[in-house]
N, CA, C and O atoms as a GROMACS GRO file, in nm:
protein
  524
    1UNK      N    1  -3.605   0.299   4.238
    1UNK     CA    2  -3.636   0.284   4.098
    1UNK      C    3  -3.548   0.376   4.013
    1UNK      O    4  -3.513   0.325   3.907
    2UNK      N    5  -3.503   0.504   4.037
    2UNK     CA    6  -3.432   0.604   3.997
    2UNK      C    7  -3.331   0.536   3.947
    2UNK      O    8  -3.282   0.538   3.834
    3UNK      N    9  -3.294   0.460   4.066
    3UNK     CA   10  -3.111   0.443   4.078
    3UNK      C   11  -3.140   0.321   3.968
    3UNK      O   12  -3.028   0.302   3.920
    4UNK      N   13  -3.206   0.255   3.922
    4UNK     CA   14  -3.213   0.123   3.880
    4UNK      C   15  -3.181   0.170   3.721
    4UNK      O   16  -3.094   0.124   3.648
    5UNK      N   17  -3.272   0.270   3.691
    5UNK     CA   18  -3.324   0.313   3.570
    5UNK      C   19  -3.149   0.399   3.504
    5UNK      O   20  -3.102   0.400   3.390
    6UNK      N   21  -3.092   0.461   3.636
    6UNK     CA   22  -2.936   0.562   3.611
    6UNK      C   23  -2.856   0.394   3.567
    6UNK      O   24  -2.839   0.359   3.450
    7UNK      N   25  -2.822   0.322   3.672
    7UNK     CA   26  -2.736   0.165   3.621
    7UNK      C   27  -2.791   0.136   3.514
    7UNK      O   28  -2.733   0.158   3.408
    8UNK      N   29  -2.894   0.089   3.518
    8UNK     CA   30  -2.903   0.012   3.314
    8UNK      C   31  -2.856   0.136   3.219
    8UNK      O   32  -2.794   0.111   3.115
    9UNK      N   33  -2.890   0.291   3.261
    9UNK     CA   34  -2.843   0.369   3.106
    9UNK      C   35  -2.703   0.359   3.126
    9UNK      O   36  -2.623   0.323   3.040
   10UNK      N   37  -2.676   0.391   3.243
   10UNK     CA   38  -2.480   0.383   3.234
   10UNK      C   39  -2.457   0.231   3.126
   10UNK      O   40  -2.407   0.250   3.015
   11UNK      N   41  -2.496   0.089   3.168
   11UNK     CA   42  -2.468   0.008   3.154
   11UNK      C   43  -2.484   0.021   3.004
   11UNK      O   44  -2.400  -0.030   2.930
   12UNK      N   45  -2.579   0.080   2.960
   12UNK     CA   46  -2.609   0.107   2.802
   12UNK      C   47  -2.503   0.134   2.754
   12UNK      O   48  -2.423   0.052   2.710
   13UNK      N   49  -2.488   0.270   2.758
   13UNK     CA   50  -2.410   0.324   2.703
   13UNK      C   51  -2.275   0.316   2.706
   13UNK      O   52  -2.198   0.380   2.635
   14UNK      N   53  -2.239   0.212   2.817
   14UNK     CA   54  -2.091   0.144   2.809
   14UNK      C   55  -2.098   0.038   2.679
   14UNK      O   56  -2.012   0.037   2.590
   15UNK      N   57  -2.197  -0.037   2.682
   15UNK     CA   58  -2.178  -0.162   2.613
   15UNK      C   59  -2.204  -0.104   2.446
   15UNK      O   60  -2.166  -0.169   2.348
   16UNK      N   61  -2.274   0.024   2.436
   16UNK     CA   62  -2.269   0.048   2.267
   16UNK      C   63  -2.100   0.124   2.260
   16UNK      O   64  -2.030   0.108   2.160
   17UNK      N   65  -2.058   0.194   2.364
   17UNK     CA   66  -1.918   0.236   2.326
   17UNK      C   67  -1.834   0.120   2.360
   17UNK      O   68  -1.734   0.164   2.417
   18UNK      N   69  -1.831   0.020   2.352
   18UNK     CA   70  -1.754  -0.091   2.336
   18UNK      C   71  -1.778  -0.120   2.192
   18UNK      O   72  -1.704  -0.130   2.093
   19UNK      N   73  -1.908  -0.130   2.213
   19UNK     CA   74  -1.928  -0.195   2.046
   19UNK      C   75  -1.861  -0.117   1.961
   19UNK      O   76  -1.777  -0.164   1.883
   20UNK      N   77  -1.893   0.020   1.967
   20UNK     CA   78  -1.850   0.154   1.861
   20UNK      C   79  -1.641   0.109   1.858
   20UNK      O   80  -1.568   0.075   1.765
   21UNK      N   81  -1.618   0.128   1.986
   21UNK     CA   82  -1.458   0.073   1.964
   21UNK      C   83  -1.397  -0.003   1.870
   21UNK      O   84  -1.307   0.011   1.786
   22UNK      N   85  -1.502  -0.122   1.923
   22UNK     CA   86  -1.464  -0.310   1.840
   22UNK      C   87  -1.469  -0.230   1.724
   22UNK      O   88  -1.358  -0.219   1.670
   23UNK      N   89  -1.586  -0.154   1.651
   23UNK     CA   90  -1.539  -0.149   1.511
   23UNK      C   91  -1.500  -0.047   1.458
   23UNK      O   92  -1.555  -0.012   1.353
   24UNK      N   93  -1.418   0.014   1.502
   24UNK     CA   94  -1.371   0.169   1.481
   24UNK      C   95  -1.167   0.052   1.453
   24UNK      O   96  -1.094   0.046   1.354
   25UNK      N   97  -1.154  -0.016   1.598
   25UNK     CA   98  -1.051  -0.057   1.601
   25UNK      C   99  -1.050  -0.170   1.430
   25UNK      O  100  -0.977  -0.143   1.335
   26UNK      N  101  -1.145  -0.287   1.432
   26UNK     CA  102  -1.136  -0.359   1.346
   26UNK      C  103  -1.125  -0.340   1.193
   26UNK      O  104  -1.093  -0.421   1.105
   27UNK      N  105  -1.168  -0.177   1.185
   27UNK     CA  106  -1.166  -0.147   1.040
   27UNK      C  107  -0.997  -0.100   1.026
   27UNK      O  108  -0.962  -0.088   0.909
   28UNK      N  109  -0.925  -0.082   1.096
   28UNK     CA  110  -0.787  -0.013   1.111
   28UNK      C  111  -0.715  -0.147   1.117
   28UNK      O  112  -0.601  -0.129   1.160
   29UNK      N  113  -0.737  -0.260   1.092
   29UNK     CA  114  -0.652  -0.361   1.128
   29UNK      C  115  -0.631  -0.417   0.980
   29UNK      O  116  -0.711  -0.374   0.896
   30UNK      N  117  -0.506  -0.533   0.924
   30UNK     CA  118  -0.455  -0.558   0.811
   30UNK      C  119  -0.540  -0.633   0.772
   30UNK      O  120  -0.604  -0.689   0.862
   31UNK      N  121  -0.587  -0.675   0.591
   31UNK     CA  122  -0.621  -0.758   0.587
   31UNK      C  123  -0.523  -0.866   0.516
   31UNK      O  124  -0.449  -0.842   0.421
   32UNK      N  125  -0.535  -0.959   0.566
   32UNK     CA  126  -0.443  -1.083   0.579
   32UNK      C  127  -0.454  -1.144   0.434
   32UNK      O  128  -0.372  -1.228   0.397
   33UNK      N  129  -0.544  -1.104   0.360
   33UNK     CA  130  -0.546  -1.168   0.226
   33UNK      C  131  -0.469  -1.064   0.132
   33UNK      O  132  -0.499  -1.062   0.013
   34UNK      N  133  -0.362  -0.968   0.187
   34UNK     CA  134  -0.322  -0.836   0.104
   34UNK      C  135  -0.169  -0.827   0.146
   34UNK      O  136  -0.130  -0.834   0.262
   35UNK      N  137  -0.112  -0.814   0.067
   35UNK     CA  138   0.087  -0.834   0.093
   35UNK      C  139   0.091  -0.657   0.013
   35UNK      O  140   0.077  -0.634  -0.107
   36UNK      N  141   0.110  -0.576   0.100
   36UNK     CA  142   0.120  -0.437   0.060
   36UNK      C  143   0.294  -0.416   0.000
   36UNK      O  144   0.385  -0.497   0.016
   37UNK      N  145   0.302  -0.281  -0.071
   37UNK     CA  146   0.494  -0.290  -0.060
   37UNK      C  147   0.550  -0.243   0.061
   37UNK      O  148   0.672  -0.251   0.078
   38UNK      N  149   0.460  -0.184   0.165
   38UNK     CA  150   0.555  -0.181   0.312
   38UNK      C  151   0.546  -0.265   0.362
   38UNK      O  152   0.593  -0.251   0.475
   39UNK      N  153   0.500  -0.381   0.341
   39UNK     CA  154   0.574  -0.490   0.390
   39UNK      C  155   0.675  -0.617   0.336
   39UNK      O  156   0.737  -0.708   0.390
   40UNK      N  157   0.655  -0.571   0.203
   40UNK     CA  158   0.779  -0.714   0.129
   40UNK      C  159   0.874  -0.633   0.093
   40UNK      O  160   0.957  -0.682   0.016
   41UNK      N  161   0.897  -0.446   0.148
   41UNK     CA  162   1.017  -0.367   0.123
   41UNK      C  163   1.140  -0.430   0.182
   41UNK      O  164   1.243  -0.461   0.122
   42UNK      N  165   1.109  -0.444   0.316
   42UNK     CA  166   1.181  -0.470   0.443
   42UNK      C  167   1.199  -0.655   0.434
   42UNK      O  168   1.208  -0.706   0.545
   43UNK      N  169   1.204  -0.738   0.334
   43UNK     CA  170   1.247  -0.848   0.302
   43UNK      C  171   1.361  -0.884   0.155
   43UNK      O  172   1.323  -0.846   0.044
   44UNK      N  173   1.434  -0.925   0.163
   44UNK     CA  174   1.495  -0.918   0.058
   44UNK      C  175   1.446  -1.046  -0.046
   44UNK      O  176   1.498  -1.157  -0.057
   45UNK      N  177   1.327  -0.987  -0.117
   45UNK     CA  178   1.317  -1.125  -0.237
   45UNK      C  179   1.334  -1.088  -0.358
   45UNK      O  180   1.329  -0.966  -0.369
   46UNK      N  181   1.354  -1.156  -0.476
   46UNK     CA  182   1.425  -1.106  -0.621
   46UNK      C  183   1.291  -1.081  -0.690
   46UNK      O  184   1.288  -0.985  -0.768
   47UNK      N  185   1.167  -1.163  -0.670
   47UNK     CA  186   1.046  -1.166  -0.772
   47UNK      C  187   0.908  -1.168  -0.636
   47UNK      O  188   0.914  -1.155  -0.514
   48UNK      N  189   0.813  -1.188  -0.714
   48UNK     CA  190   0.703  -1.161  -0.641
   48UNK      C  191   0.638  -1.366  -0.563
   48UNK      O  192   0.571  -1.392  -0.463
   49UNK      N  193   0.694  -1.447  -0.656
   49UNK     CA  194   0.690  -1.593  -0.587
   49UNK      C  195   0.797  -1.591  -0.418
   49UNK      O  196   0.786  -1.668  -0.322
   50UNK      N  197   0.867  -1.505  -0.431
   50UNK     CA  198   0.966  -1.534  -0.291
   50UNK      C  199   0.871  -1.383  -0.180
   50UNK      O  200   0.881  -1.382  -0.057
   51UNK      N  201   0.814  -1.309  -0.233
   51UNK     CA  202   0.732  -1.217  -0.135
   51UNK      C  203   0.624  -1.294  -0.084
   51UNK      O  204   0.609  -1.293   0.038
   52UNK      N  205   0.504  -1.397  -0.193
   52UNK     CA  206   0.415  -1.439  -0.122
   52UNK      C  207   0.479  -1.541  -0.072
   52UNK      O  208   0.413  -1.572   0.027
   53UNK      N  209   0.598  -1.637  -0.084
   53UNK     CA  210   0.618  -1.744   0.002
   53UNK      C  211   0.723  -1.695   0.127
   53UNK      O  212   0.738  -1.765   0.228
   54UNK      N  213   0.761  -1.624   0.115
   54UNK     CA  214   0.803  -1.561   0.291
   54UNK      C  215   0.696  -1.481   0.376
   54UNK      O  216   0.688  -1.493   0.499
   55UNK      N  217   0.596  -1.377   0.281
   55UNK     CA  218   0.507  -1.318   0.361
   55UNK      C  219   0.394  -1.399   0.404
   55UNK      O  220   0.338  -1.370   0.511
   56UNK      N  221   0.349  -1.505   0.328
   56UNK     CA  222   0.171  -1.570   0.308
   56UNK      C  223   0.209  -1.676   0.241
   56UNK      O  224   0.135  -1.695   0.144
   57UNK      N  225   0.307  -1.768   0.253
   57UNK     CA  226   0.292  -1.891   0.229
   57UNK      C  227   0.184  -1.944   0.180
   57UNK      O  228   0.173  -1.977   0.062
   58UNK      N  229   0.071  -1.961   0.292
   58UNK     CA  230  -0.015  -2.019   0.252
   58UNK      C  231  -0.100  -1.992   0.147
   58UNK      O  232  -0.182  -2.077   0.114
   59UNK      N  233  -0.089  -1.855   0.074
   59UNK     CA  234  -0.164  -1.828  -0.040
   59UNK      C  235  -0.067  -1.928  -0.156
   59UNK      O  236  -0.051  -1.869  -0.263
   60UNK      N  237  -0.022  -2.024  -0.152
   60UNK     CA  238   0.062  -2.096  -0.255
   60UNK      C  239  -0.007  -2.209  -0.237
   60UNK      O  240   0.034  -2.304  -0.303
   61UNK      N  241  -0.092  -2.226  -0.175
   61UNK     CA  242  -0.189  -2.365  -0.157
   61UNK      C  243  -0.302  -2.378  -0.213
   61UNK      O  244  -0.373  -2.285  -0.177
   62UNK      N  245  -0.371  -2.464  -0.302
   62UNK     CA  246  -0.492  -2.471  -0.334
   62UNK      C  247  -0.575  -2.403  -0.204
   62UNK      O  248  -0.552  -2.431  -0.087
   63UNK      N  249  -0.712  -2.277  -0.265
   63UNK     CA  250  -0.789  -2.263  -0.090
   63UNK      C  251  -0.916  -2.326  -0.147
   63UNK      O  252  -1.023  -2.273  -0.118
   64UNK      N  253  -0.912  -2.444  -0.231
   64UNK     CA  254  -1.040  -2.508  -0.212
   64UNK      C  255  -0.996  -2.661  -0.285
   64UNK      O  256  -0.920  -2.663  -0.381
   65UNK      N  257  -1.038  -2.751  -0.242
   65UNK     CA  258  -1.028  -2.901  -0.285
   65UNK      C  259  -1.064  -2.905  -0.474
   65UNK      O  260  -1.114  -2.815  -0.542
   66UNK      N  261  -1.020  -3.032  -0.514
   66UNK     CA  262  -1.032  -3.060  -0.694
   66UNK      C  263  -1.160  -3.064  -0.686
   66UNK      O  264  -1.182  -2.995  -0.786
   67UNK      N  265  -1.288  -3.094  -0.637
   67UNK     CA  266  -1.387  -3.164  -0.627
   67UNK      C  267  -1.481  -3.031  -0.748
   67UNK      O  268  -1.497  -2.913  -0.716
   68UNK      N  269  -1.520  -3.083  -0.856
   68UNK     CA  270  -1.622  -3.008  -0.909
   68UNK      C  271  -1.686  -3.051  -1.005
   68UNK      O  272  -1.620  -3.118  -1.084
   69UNK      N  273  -1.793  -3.038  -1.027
   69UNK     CA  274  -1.896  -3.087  -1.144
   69UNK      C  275  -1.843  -3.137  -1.225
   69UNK      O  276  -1.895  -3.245  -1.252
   70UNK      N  277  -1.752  -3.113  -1.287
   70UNK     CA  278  -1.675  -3.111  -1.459
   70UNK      C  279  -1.564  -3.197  -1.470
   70UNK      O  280  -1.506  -3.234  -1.573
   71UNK      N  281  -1.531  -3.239  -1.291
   71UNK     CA  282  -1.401  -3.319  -1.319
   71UNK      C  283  -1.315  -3.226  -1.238
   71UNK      O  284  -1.340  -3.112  -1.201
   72UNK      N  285  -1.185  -3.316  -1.214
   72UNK     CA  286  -1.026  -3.251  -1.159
   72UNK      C  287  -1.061  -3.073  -1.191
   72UNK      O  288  -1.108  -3.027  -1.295
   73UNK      N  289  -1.029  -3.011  -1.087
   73UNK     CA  290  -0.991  -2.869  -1.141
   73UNK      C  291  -0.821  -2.851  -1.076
   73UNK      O  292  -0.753  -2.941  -1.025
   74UNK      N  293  -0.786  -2.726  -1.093
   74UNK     CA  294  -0.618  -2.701  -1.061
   74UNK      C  295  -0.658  -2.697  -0.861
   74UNK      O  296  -0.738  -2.653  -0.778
   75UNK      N  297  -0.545  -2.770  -0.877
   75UNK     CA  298  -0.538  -2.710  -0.695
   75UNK      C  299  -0.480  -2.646  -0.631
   75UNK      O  300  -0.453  -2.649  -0.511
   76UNK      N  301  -0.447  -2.561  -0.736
   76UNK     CA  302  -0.350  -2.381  -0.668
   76UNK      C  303  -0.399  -2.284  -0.749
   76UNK      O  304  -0.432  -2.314  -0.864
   77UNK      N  305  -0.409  -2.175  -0.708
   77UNK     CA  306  -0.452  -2.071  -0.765
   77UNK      C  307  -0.371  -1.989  -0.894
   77UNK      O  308  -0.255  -1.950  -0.908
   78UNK      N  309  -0.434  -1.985  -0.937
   78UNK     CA  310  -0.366  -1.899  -1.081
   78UNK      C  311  -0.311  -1.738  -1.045
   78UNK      O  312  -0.317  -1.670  -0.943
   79UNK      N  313  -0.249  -1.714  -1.195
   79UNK     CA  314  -0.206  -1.581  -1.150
   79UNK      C  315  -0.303  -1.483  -1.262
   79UNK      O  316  -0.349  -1.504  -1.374
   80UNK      N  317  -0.306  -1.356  -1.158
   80UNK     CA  318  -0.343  -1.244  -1.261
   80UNK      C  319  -0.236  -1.143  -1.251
   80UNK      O  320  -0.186  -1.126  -1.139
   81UNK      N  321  -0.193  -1.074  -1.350
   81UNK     CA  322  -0.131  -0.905  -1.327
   81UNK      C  323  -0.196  -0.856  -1.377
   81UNK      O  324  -0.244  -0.903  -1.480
   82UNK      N  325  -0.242  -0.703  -1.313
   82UNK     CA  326  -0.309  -0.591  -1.335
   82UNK      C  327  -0.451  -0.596  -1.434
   82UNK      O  328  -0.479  -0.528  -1.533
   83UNK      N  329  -0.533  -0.716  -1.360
   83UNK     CA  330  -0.675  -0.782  -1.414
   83UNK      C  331  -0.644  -0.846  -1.505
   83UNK      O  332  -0.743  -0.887  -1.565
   84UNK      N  333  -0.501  -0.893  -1.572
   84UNK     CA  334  -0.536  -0.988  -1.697
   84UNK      C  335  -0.468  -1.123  -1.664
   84UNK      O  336  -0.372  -1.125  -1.588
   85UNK      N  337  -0.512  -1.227  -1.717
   85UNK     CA  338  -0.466  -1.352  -1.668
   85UNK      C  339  -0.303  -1.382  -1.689
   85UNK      O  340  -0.280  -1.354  -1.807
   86UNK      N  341  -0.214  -1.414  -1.642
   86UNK     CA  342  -0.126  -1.448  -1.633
   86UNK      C  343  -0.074  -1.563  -1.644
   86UNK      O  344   0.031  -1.571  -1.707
   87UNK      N  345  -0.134  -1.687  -1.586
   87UNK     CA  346  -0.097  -1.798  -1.579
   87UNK      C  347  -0.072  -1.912  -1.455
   87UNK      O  348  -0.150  -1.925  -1.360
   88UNK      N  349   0.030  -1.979  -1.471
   88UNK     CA  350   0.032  -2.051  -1.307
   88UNK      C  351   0.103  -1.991  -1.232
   88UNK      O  352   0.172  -1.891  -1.251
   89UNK      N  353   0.080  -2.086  -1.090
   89UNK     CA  354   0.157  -2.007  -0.991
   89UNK      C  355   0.341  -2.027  -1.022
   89UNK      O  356   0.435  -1.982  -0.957
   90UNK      N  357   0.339  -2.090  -1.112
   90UNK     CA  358   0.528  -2.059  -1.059
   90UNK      C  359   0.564  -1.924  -1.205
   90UNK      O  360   0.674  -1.899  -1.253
   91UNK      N  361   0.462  -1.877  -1.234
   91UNK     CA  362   0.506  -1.740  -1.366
   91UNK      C  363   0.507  -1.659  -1.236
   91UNK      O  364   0.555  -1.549  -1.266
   92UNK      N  365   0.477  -1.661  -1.107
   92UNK     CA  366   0.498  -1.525  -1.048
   92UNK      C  367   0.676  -1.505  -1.026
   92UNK      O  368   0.730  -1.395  -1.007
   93UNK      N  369   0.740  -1.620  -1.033
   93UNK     CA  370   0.856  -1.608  -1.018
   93UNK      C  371   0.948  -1.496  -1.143
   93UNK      O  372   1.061  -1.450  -1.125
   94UNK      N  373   0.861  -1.473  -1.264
   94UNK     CA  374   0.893  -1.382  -1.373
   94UNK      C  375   0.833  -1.240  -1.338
   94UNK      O  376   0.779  -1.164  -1.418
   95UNK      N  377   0.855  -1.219  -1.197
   95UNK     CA  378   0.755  -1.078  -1.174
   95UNK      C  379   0.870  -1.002  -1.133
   95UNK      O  380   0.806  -0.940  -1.048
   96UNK      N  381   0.973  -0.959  -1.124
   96UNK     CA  382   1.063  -0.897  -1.039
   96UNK      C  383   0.973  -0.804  -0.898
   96UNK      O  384   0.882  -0.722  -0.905
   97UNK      N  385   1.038  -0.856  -0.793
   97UNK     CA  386   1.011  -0.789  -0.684
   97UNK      C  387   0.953  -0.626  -0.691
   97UNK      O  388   0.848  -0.581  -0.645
   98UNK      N  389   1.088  -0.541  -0.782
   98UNK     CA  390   1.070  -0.397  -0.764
   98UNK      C  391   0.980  -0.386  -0.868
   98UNK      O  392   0.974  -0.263  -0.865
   99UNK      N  393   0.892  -0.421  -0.972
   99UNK     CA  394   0.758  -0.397  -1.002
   99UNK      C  395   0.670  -0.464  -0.943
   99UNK      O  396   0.584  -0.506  -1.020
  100UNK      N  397   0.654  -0.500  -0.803
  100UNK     CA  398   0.496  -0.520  -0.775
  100UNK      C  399   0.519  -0.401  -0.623
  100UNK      O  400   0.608  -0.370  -0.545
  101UNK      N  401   0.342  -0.360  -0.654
  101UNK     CA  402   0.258  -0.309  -0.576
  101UNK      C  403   0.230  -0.372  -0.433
  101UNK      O  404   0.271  -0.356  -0.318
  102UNK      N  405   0.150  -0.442  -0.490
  102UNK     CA  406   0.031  -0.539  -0.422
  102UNK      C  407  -0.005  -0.628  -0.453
  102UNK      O  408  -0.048  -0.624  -0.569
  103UNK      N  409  -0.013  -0.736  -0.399
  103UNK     CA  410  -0.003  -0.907  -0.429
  103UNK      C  411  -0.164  -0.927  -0.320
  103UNK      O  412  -0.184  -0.896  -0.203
  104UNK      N  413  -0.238  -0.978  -0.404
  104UNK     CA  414  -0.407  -0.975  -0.342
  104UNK      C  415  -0.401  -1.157  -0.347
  104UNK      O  416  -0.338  -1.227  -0.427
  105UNK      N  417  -0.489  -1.201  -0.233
  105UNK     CA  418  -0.553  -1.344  -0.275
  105UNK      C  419  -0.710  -1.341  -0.258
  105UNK      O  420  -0.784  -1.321  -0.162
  106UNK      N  421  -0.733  -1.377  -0.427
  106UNK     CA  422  -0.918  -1.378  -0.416
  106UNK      C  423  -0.866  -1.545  -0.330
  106UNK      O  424  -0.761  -1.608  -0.346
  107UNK      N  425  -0.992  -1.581  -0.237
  107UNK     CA  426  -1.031  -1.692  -0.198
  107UNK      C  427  -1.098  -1.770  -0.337
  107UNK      O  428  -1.073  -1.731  -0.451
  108UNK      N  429  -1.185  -1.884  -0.308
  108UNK     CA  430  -1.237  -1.952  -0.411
  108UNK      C  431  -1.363  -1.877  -0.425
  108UNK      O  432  -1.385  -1.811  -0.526
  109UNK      N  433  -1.430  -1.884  -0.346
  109UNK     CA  434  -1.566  -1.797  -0.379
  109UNK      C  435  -1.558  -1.665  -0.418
  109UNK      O  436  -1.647  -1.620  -0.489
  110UNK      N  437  -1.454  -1.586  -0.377
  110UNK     CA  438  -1.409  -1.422  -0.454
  110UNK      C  439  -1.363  -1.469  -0.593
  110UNK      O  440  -1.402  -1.407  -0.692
  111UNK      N  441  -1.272  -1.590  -0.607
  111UNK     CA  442  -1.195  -1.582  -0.710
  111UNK      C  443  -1.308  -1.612  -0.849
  111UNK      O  444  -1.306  -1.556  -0.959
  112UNK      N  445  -1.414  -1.729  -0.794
  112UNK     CA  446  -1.522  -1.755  -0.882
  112UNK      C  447  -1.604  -1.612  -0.938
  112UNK      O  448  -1.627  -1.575  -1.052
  113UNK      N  449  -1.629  -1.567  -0.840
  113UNK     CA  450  -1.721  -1.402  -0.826
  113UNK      C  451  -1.658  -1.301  -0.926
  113UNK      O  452  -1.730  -1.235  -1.001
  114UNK      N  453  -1.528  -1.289  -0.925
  114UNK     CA  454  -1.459  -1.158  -0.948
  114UNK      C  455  -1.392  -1.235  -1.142
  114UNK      O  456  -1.400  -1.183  -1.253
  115UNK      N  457  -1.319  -1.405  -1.086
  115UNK     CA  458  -1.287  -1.406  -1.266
  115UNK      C  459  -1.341  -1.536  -1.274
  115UNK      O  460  -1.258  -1.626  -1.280
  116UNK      N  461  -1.467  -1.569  -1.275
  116UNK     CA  462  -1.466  -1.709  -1.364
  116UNK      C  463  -1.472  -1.824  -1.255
  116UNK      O  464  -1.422  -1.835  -1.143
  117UNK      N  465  -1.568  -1.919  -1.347
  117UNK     CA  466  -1.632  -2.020  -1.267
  117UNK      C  467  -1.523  -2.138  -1.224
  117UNK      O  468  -1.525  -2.224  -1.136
  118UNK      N  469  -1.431  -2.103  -1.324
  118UNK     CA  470  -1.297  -2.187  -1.314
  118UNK      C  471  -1.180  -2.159  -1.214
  118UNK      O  472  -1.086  -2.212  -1.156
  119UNK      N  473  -1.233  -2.069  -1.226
  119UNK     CA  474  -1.105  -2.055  -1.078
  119UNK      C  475  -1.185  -2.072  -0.922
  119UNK      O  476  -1.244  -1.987  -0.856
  120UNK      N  477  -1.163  -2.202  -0.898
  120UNK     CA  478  -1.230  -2.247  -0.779
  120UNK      C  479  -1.105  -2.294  -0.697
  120UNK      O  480  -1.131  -2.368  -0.602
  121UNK      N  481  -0.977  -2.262  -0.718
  121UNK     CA  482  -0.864  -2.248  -0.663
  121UNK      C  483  -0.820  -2.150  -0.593
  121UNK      O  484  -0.748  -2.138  -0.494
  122UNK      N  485  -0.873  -2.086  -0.658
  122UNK     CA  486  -0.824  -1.896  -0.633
  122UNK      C  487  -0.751  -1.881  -0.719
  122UNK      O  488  -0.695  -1.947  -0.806
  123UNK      N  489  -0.760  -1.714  -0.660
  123UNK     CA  490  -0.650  -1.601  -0.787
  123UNK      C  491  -0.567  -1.512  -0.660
  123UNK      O  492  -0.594  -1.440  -0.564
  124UNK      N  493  -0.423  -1.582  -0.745
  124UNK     CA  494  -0.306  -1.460  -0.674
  124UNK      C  495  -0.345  -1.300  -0.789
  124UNK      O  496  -0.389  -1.312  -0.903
  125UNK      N  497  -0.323  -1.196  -0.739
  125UNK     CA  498  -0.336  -1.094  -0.804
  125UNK      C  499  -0.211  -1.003  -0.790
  125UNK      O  500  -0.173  -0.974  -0.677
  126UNK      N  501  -0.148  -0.958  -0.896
  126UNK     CA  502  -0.085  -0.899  -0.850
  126UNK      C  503  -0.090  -0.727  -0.919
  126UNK      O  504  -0.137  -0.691  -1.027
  127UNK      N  505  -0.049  -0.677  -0.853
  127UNK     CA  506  -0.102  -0.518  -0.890
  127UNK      C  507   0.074  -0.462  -0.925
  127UNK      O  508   0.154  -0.479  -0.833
  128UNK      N  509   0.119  -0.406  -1.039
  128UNK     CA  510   0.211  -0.334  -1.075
  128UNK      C  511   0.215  -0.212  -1.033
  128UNK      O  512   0.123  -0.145  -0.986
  129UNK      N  513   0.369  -0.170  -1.056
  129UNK     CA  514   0.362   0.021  -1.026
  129UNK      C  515   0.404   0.055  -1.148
  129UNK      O  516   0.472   0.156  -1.166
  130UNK      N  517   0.366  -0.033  -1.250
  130UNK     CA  518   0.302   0.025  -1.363
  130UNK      C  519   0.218   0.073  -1.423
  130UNK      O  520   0.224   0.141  -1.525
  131UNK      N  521   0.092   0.025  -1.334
  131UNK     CA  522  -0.035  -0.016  -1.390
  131UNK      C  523  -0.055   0.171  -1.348
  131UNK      O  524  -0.162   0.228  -1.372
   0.00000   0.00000   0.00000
């Protein structure tokens, strides 16, 4: 009975320091919805439209279908700089590369949450090293 009772605590306490790992490691990992400047340094693009379409392409895609109460909505995400609206996605091409920061993608449900019921497309964000 001893020995039974020593195996399950070993076994315990392996399986919570696994767990403790998984999320010690997972909080240290990128998030994929975030284009930092150490990583569009080391690419040569002129504006901030050629960083998200070599780094994250896919943030240039509608991330949710037209389908909404009101009729057609846009099916690409809009732009913001430094929280204020900006416009469509091809004004990011007026961003020069060496002023952006950080290039964020709200999803549709962040983008609804964070600006407005209308953006069910999403929001590119982009953060200046001005701001």
């Amino acid at each position: 009975m001893g020995k039974r009772i020593a195996v399950l605590a070993i076994a315990s306490l392996t399986l919570i320091a696994g767990c403790t790992w998984r999320r010690a490691s997972s909080v240290n990992m990128r998030d994929r919805n975030v284009i930092t400047s150490d990583e569009f340094e080391a690419i040569d693009a002129t504006n901030a439209f050629e960083i998200v379409e070599r780094l994250r392409g896919e943030f240039l895609s509608g991330t949710r279908g037209k389908v909404t109460l009101y009729g057609a909505a846009r099916a690409t995400p809009v732009v913001y700089v430094d929280h204020e609206f900006y416009g469509q996605l091809e004004l990011l091409r007026q961003i020069p590369a060496g002023e952006v920061y950080e290039i964020r993608l709200y999803r549709s449900w962040e983008a609804v949450t964070k600006f407005g019921a209308d953006k069910t497309a999403g929001v590119i964000e982009v953060v200046t090293r001005r701001q």
